[in-house]
C-alpha positions in Angstrom: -32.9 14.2 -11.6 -32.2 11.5 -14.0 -32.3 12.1 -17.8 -33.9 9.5 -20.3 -30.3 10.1 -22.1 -28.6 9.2 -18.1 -30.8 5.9 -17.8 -30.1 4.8 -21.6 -26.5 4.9 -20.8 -26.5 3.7 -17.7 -28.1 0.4 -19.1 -25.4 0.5 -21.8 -22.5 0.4 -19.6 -24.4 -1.9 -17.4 -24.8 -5.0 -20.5 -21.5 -3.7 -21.5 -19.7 -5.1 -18.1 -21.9 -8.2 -18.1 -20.9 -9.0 -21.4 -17.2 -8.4 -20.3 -17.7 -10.7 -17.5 -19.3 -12.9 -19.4 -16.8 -13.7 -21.6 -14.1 -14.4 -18.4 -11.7 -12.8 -16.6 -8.1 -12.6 -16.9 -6.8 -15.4 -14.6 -2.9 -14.7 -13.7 -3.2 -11.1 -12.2 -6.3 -11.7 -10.3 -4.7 -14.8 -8.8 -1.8 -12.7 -7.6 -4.8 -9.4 -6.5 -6.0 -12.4 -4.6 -2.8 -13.8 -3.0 -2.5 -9.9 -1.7 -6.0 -10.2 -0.1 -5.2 -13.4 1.3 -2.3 -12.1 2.9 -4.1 -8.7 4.0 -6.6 -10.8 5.7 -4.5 -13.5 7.5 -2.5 -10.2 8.7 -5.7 -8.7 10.3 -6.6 -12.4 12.0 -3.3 -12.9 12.9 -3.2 -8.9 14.6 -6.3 -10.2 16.3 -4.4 -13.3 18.2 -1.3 -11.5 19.4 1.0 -12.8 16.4 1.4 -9.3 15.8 5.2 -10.5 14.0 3.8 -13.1 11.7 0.6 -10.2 10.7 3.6 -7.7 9.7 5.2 -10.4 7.6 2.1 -10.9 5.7 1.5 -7.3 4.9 4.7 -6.9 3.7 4.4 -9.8 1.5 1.1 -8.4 0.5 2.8 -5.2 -1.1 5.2 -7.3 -2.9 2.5 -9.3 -4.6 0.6 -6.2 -4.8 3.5 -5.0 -7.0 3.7 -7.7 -9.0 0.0 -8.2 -10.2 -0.3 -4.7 -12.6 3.1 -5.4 -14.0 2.2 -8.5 -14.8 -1.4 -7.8 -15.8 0.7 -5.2 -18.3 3.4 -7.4 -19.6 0.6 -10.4 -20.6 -1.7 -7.7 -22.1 -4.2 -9.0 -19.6 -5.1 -5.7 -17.6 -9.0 -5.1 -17.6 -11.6 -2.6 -15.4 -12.7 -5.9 -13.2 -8.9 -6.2 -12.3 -8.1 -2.5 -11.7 -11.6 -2.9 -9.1 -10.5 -6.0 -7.7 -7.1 -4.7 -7.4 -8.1 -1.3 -5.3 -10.7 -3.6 -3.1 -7.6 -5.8 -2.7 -5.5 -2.9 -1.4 -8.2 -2.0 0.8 -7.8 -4.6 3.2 -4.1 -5.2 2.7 -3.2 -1.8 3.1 -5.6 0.1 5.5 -7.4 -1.8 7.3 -4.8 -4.6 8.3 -1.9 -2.3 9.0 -4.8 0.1 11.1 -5.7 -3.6 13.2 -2.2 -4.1 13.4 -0.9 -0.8 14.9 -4.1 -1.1 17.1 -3.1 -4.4 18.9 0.6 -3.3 18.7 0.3 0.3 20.6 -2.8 2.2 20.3 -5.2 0.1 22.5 -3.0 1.7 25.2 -4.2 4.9 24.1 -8.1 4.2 24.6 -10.9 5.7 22.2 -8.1 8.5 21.2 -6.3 4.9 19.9 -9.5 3.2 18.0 -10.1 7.1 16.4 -6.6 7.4 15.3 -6.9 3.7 13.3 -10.0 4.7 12.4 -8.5 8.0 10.6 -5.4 5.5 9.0 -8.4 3.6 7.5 -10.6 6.7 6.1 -7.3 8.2 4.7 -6.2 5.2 2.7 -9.7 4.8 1.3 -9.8 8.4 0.0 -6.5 7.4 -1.0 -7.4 4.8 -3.3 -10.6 6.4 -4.1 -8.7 9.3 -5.5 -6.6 7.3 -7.8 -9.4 5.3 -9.3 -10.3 9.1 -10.2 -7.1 10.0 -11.9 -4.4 7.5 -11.9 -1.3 9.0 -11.6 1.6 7.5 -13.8 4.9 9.7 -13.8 4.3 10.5 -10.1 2.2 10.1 -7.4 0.3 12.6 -5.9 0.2 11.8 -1.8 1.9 8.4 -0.3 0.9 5.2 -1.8 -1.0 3.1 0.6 1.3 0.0 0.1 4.0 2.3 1.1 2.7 3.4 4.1 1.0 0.1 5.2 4.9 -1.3 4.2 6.6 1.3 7.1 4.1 0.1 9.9 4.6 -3.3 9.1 8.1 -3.4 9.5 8.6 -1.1 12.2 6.7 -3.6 13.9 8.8 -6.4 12.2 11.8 -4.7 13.4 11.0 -3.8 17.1 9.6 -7.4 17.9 12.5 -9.1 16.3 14.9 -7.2 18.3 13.4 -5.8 21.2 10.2 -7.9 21.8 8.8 -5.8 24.8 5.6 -3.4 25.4 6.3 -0.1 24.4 5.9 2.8 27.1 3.3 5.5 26.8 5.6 8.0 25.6 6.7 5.8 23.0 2.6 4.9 22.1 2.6 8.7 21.8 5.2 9.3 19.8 4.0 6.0 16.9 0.7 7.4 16.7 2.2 11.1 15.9 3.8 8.8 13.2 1.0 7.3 11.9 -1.0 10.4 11.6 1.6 11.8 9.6 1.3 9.0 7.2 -2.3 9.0 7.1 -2.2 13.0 6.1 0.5 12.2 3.5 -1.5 9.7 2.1 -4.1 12.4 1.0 -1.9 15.3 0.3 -0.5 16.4 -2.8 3.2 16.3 -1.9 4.7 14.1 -5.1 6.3 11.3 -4.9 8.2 8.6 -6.9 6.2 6.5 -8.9 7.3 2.7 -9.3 5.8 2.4 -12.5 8.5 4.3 -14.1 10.7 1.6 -14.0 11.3 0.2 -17.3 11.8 -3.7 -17.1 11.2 -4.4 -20.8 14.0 -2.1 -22.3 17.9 -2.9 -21.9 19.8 -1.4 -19.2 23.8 -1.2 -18.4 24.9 -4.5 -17.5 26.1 -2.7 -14.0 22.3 -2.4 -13.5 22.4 -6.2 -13.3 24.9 -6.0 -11.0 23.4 -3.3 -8.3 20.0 -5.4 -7.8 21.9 -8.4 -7.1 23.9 -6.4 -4.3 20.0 -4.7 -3.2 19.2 -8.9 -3.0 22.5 -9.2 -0.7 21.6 -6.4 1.6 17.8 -6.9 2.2 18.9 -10.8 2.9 21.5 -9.6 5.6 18.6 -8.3 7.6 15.0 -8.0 5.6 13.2 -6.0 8.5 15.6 -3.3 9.3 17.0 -2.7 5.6 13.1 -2.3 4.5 12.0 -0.4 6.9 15.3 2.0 6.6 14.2 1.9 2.5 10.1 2.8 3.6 11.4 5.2 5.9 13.6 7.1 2.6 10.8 6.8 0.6 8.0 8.4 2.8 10.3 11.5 3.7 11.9 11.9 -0.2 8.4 13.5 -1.2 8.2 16.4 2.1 12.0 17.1 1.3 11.5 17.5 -2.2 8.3 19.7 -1.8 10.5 21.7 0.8 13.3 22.3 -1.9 10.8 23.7 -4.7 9.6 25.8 -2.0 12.9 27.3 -1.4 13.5 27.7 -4.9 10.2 29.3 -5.7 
């Protein structure tokens, strides 16, 4: 039952965001939240019409851009509640329900209603996902894989078979992905920590050496971008289960 005090506030926080929207938004960061949502959405169109290689590339340029728009919002002193929304809406489409479409057209149609249940589960997962961090943002770790990490595997594990094998995948195989994408799905809404990006300090002064190792990371991901990202997603989504299995052996 609603309180006079509940409906008092409620209509203070509601002229309180019209007066914030009133006034503008912050233009740079939203216009890289909405190059992300572009790209989520061309990747779910693209899935749609059998360019299931060109609807990979965009989700992965999706998390890049995805990356860039809080730092950005954070170095320009531009970061505001509309953006942090936007941003998670944003992230919505790029990252759980384009890479579900995706791995939908790619192998689990094979698999019949089982296939459109287990997308279905890859889409409710990253939504609790995101939902949970709008919660309780997480800054030294994160609690459960990041969406843009697990929409970033898929996408290039696609990226990768296409560019080198190109053919339909056998039932055993179909089998086998959707195991995989389960296990991403569940990972997303665990508690098993992992790595937070964040962490990365680009404002204070690093080693000169550091200089030197990201212009060899540039060299390698050129050599062959699909295989070398997915190898990197691939580290990344086990480096939280191994870690929670080595506290558990230490107690």
């Amino acid at each position: 039952m609603e309180t006079p005090e509940s409906n008092i506030e409620s209509s203070a926080g509601s002229r309180a965001e019209k007066r914030g929207l009133a006034r503008g938004i912050y233009l740079l960061p939203n216009l890289i939240t909405t190059g992300a949502l572009f790209s989520g959405f061309y990747a779910i169109i693209a899935a749609m019409n059998g360019s299931l290689e060109s609807a990979a590339i965009a989700v992965v340029i999706a998390g890049f851009l995805d990356a860039l728009d809080g730092r950005i919002a954070r170095f320009t002193n531009t970061q505001s509640s509309f953006g942090v929304q936007y941003d998670s809406l944003s992230d919505m489409v790029a990252f759980g329900v384009a890479p579900a479409v995706l791995m939908f057209s790619w192998v689990l149609s094979d698999l019949g209603k089982v296939g459109w249940m287990i997308a279905f589960l890859y889409v409710a997962c990253a939504a609790l996902r995101l939902a949970r961090f709008n919660m309780a943002p997480e800054h030294k770790v994160f609690f459960g894989l990041a969406s843009p990490g697990a929409a970033g595997v898929l996408a290039t594990a696609i990226w990768t078979w296409l560019d080198n094998f190109n053919q339909e995948i056998s039932l055993q195989g179909s089998i086998f992905i959707s195991v995989f994408i389960i296990t991403l799905a569940l990972l997303m809404v665990s508690n098993v920590r992992y790595y937070s990006p964040k962490n990365f300090n680009l404002k204070g002064k690093v080693p000169f050496i550091y200089m030197l190792m990201v212009v060899f990371f540039f060299i390698i991901v050129a050599i062959y971008p699909p295989g070398i990202l997915l190898a990197i997603g691939i580290t990344y989504v086990f480096s939280g289960p191994i870690q929670w299995l080595i506290r558990r052996v230490k107690g």
